[in-house]
C-alpha positions in Angstrom: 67.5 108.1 143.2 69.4 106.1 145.7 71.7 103.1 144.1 69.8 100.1 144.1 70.8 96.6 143.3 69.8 97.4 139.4 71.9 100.0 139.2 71.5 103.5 136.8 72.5 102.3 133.2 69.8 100.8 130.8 71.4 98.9 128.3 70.1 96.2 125.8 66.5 96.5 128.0 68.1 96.0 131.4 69.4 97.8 133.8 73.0 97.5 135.5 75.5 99.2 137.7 78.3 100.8 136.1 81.6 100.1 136.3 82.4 103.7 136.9 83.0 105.8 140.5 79.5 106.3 142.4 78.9 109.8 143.7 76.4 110.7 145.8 73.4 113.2 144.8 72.0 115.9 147.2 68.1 117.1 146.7 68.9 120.8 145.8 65.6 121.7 147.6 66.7 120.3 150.7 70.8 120.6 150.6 70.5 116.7 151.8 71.8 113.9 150.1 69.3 111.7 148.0 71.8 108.9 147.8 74.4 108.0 145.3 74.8 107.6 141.8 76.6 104.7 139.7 78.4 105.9 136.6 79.2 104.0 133.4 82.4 102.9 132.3 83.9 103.2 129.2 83.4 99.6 128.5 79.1 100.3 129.6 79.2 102.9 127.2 80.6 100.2 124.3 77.9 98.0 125.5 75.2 100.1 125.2 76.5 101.4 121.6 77.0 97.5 120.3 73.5 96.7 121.6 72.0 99.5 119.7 74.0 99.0 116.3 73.0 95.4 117.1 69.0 96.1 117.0 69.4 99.5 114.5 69.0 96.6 111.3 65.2 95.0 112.8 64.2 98.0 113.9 64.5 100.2 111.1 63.1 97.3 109.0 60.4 97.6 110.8 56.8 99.5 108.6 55.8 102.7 110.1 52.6 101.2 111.3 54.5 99.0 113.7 56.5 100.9 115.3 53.5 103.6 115.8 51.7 101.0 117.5 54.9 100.4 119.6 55.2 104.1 120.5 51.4 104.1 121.0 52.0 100.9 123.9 54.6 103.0 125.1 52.6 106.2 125.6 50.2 104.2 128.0 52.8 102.2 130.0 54.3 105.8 130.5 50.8 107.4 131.6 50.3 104.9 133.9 53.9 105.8 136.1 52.6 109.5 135.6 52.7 110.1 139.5 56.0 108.5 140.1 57.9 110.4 137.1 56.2 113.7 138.4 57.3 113.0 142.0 60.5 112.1 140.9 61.3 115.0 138.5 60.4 117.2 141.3 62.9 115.8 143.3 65.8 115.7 141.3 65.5 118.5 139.7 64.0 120.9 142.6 60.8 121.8 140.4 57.7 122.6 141.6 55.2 119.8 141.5 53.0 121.8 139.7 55.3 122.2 137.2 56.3 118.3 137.1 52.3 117.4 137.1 51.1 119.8 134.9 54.0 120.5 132.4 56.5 117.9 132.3 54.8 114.8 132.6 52.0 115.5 130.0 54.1 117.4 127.6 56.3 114.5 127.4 53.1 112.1 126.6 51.6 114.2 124.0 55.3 114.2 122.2 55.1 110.0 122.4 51.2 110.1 120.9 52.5 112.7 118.2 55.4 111.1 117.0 53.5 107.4 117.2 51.3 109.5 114.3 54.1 111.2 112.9 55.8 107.9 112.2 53.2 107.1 109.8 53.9 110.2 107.5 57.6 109.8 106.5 57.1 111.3 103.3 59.0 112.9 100.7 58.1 114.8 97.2 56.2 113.0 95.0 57.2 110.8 92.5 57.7 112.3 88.7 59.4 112.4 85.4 62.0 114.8 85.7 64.9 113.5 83.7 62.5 111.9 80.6 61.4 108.2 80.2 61.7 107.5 84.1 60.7 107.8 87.5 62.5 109.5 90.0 61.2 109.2 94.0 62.7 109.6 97.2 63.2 107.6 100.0 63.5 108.8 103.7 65.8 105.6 105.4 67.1 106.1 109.3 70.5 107.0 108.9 71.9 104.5 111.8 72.8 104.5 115.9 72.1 108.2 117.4 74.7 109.8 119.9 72.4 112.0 122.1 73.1 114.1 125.5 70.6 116.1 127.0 70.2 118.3 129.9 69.5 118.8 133.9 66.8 120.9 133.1 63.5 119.4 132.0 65.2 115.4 131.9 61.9 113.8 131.1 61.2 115.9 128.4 64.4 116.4 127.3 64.5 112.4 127.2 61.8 112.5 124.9 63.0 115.0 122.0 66.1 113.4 122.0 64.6 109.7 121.6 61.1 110.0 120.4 62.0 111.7 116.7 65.1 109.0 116.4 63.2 106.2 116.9 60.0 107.0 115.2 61.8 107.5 112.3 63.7 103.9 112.5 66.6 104.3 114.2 68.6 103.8 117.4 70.0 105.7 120.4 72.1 106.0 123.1 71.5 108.7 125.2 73.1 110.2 128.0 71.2 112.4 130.6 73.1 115.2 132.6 74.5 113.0 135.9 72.4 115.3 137.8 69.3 113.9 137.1 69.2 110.6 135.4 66.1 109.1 137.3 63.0 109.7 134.7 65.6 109.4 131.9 65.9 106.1 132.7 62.1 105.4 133.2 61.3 106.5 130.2 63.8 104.0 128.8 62.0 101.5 131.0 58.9 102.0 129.8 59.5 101.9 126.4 60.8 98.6 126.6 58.3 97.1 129.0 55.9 98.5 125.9 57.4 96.4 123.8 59.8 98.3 121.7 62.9 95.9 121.4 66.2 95.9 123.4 68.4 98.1 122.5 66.4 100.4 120.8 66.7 103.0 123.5 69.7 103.0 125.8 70.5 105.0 128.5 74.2 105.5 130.2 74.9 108.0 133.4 78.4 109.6 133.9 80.1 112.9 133.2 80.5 114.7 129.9 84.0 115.2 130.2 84.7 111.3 129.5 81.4 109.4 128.5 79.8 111.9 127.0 83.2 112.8 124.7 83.0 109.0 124.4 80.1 108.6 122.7 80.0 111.7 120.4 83.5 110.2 119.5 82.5 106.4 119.1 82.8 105.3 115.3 79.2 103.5 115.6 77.6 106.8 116.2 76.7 108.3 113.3 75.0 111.9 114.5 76.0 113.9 117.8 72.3 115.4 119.3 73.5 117.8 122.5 70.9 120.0 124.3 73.3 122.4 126.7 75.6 125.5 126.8 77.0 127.0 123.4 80.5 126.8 124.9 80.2 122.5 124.9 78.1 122.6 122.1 80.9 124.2 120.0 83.1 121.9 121.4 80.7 118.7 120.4 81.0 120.2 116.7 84.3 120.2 116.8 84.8 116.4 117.9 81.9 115.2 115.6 84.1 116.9 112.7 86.6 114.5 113.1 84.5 111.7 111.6 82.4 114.2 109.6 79.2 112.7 112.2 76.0 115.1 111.4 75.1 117.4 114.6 72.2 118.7 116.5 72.4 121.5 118.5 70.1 123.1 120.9 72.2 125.6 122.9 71.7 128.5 124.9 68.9 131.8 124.9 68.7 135.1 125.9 64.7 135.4 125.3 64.0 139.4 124.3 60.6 140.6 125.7 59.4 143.4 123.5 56.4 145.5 125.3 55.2 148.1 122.3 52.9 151.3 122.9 49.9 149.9 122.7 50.5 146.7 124.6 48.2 145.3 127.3 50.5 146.3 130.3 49.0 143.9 132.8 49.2 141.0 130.2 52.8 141.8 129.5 54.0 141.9 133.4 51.7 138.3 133.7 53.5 137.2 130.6 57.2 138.5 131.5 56.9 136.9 135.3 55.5 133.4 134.1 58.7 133.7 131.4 61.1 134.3 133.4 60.6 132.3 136.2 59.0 129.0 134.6 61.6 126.3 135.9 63.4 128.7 138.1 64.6 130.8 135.4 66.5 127.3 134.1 65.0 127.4 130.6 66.7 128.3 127.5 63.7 130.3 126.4 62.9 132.2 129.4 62.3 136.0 128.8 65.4 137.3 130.0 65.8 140.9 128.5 62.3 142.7 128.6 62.8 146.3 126.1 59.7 148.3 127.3 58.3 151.5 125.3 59.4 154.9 127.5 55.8 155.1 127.9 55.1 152.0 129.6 58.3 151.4 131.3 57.6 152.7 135.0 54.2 150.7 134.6 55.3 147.7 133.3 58.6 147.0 135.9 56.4 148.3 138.9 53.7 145.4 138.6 56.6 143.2 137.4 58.2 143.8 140.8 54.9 143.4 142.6 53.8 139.8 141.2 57.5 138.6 141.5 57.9 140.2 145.3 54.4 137.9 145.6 55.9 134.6 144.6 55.7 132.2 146.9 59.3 129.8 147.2 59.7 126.8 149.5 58.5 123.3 149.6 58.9 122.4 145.8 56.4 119.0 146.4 53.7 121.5 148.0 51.2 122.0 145.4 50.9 126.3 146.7 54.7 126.3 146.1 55.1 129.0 142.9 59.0 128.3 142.8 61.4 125.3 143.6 64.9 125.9 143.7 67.8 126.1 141.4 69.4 122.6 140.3 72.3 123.3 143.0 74.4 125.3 145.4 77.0 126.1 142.6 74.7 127.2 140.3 73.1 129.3 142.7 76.7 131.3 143.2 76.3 131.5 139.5 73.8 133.9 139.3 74.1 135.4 142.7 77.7 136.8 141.5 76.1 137.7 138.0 73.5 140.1 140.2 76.2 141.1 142.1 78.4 142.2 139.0 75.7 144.0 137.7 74.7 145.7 140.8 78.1 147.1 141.3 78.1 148.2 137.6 75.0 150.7 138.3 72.1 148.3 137.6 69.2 149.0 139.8 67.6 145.8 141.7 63.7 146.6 141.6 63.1 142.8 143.1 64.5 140.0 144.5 68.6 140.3 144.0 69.0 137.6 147.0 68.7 134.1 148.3 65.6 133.6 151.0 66.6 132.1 154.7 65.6 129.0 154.5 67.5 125.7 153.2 67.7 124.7 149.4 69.7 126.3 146.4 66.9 129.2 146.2 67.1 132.2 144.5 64.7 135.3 144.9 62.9 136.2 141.2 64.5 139.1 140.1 64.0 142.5 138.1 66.9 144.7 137.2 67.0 147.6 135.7 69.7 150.8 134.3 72.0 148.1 132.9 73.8 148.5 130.0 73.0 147.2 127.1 76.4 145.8 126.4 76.8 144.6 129.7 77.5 141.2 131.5 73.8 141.2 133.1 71.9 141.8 129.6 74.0 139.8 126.8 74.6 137.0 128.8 73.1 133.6 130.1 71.9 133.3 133.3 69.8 130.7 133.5 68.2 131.4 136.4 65.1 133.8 137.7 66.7 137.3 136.5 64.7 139.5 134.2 66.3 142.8 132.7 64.5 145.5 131.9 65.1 148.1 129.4 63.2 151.4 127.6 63.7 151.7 124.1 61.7 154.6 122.0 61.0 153.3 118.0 60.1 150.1 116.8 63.4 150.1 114.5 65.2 151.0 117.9 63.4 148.0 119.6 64.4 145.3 117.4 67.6 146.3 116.7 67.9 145.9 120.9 66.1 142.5 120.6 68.8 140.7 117.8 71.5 142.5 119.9 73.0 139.0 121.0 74.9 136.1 119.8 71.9 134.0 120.7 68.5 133.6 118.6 67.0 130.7 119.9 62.8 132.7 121.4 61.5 135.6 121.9 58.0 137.6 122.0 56.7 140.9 121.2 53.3 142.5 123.0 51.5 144.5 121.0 47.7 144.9 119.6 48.4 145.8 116.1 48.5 143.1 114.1 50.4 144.8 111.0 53.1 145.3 114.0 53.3 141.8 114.9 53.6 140.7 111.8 56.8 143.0 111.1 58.3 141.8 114.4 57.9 138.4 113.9 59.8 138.5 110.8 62.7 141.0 111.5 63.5 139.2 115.3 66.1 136.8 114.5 64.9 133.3 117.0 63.6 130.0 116.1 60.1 131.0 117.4 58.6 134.1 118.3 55.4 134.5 120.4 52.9 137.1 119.8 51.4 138.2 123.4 52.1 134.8 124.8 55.5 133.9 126.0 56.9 130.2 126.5 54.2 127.7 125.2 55.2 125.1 123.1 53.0 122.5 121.3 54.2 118.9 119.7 53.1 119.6 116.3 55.5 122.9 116.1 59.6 122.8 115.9 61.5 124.0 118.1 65.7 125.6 117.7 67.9 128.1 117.3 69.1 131.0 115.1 72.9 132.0 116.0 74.5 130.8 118.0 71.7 129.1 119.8 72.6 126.3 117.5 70.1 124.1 114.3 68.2 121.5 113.4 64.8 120.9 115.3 63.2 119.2 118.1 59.7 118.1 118.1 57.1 118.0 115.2 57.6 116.3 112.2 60.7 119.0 111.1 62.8 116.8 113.7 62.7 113.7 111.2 65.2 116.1 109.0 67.5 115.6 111.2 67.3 111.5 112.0 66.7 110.8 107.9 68.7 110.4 105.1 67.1 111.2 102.0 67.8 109.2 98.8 66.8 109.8 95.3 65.8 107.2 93.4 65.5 107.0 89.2 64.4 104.2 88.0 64.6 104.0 83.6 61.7 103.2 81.3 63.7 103.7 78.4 63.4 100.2 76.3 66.2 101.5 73.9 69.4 100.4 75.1 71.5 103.5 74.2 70.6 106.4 75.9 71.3 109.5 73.8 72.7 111.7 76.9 75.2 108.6 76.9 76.4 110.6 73.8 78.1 113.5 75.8 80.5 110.5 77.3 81.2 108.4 74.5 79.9 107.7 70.6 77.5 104.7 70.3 78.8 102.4 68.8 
């Protein structure tokens, strides 16, 4: 991560140094700086946009088999930096390697070797006669240069539903990564063009939100605003891309509800509610934040909850026995140590966790709260980090009124052995995907977004390409007579 003589932007397939202020990044495992950071300038960001306008016409002429066979070259230039990308995530981001190995890194290669199939299956209805004596069929076309910003999160992969959908579909993108953690952002840019896929296809430019990223949502080349992040900015994004009338992708924020019914697997469900709402330090959007227990299970369910997270073992993010890394920084870590604190002084109950551990690193104990309100600060909003709230509720009704009792809609799961059950929860729980005795996986081939005001449109599987397409109708007339009788309705033929 330290500035080099190539510098952190990628623009028309090479890197540079931007013309804007360098700032110097700190490992938020360690607390100690990982050296410094180049940002673009508004004149970078120009660049970048011109040089993917400039290739958006070859590109998007090109057939679907060719650029699948580009995505499929990129997919093994990628595999083969596996290590360093995995290494690298871990240290930017403060991730366990274990998550960076196992996660991150092949999630994001599985999304390049979809969407180099997907490419090939751009289709739209079928052709017909819907109008009399002619053919109507539609066309899916790229719709242009894509104005994309994604998180601090998961960068690589967040890199890759932001770019891998655009392009496979034939268009072009600038994207800008959260300054945080830029480093396998611009790898994957990189890679892709060491692969083949031509310059300024994929661009990449480093700096703040509250000027380049503005900038580019705002830039009149940019004809759609994709933005991974909070509600608040994501509001805000809307707001600018109206200006222009730009179309918008949002992805915003989560408040995961956990429901544990009557007849639930207990130990499953504590398993399942730990994993969920610590994967990534808690710093996922679908993390199971608000667990709503039957009275019958509740004193079961938080007990083992508390033991497995009191088990957790937090330190050393690049040792492989290392269950938890640390939160993406010291501020963030205030964050949520005031949030607990807030709640704790309301009533709420802290069964585990509550605290940072002594040691060095923006670390944060996995935590389980309990006898909060439901309308309080601790339950309806974000976190983001390892907090888990847990709740009783008595009827099913009861249950999922508790679990759409948010602004957000974006996951959630429900635990349950009745399959009649399940099927009723996952229709009446407002979220872009609910899990049936499973919480978090995600697979390529399924979408992923929001309900609410956890934002629309999709990431991943072939549902994304509504979002990067523009779909035309086209009649064409096999009418040989030269007057067409609806003609009539507009003027007499003469």
């Amino acid at each position: 991560m330290s500035t080099t003589t190539h510098g952190h932007q990628f623009i028309n397939g090479s890197y540079r140094v931007g013309g804007g202020k360098t700032v110097e990044r700190i490992n938020p495992a360690t607390g100690e700086s990982d050296g410094s950071i180049d940002y673009a300038s508004l004149a970078d960001l120009n660049d970048a946009v011109n040089a993917a306008a400039a290739a958006f016409p070859g590109w998007s002429k090109l057939t679907p088999g060719a650029r699948s066979d580009h995505l499929l070259n990129f997919a093994r230039e990628l595999g083969a930096r596996s290590r360093e990308l995995a290494e690298l995530e871990t240290r930017q981001c403060g991730k366990t390697i274990r998550m960076s190995t196992e996660f991150d890194v092949p999630g994001t290669l599985d999304n390049i070797t979809f969407f180099a199939g997907a490419a090939r299956h751009l289709t739209g209805l079928a052709a017909g006669d819907y109008a009399g004596n002619s053919t109507s069929m539609i066309r899916r076309e790229a719709i242009g240069v894509i104005g994309s910003i994604s998180p601090w999160n998961y960068p690589l992969q967040m890199a890759a539903w932001k770019i891998l959908p655009a392009i496979a579909a034939g268009n072009t993108i600038v994207l800008k990564p959260s300054e945080l953690t830029p480093g396998t952002s611009l790898i994957f840019a990189e890679a892709a063009h060491a692969a083949g896929i031509p310059a300024g296809v994929i661009n990449i430019v480093v700096g703040a939100g509250a000027d380049i990223g503005e900038a580019l949502v705002r830039h009149p080349l940019v004809v759609m605003s994709s933005f991974t992040g909070s509600t608040a900015v994501g509001r805000h994004i809307m707001a600018m891309a109206a200006e222009t009338g730009k179309r918008v992708h949002l992805e915003l924020g989560g408040k995961a509800p956990l429901v544990v019914f009557k007849d639930a697997d207990v130990e499953a469900a504590a398993h399942g509610a730990v994993a969920g709402s610590t994967i990534n330090a808690g710093q996922d959007c679908t993390a199971a934040t608000r667990a709503y227990v039957h009275v019958s299970l509740f004193d079961a369910f938080t007990t083992r909850v508390a033991e497995l997270m009191d088990s957790m073992i937090l330190g050393d993010p690049t040792d492989p026995n290392t269950d938890m890394g640390s939160l993406i920084s010291y501020p963030h870590r205030e964050k949520i140590t005031a949030m607990v604190d807030r709640a704790r002084a309301a009533g709420a109950t802290v069964l585990a966790g509550g605290r940072a551990p002594d040691h060095p690193g923006a670390f944060y104990r996995p935590t389980l709260i309990t006898s909060a309100a439901q309308d309080s600060e601790i339950v309806q909003a974000e976190v983001f980090g390892p907090v888990l709230v847990a709740l009783p509720f008595e009827t099913e009704d009861e249950a999922i009124t508790l679990a759409n009792d948010t602004p957000f809609g974006l996951a959630a799961s429900a635990w349950t052995r009745d399959v009649n059950l399940a099927m009723r929860v996952a229709a009446e729980i407002q979220a872009g995907c609910v899990w049936i005795n499973e919480h978090i996986p995600i697979v390529s081939e399924m979408p992923h977004g929001g309900y609410k005001a956890s934002g629309f449109g999709k990431d991943m599987s072939a549902y994304s390409f509504e979002e990067y397409t523009n779909i035309k109708h086209v009649l064409i007339s096999h009418d040989t007579d030269a007057h067409k009788q609806w003609q009539n309705t507009v003027f007499r033929q003469r």
